[in-house]
N, C-alpha and C positions, 0 to 999 in steps of 0.2 A: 449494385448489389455487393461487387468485390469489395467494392471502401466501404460500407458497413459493417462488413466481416472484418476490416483489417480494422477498422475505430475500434470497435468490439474488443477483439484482442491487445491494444495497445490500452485500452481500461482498463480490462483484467490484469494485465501487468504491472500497470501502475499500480492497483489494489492490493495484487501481493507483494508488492515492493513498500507499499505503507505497514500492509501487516507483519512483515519482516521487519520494518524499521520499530514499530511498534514493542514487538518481542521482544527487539536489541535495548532497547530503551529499560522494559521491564526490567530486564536480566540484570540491567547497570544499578536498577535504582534509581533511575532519572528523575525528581520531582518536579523537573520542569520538562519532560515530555507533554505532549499534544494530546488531549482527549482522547477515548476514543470514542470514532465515526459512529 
């Protein structure tokens, strides 16, 4: 049960760590950023 909670969590951070990179990308103008998911 504990390593489901703890996979769990290390998804969600990946996630916000895509949507953060995402943002950064926007902000810059990047027209070769990565879709979005």
């Amino acid at each position: 049960m504990l390593g489901i909670l703890m996979h769990l969590r290390k998804l969600l951070q990946m996630k916000a760590f895509f949507i953060e990179f995402e943002c950064l990308s926007a902000k810059l103008g990047n027209k070769s950023s990565l879709p979005p998911a």
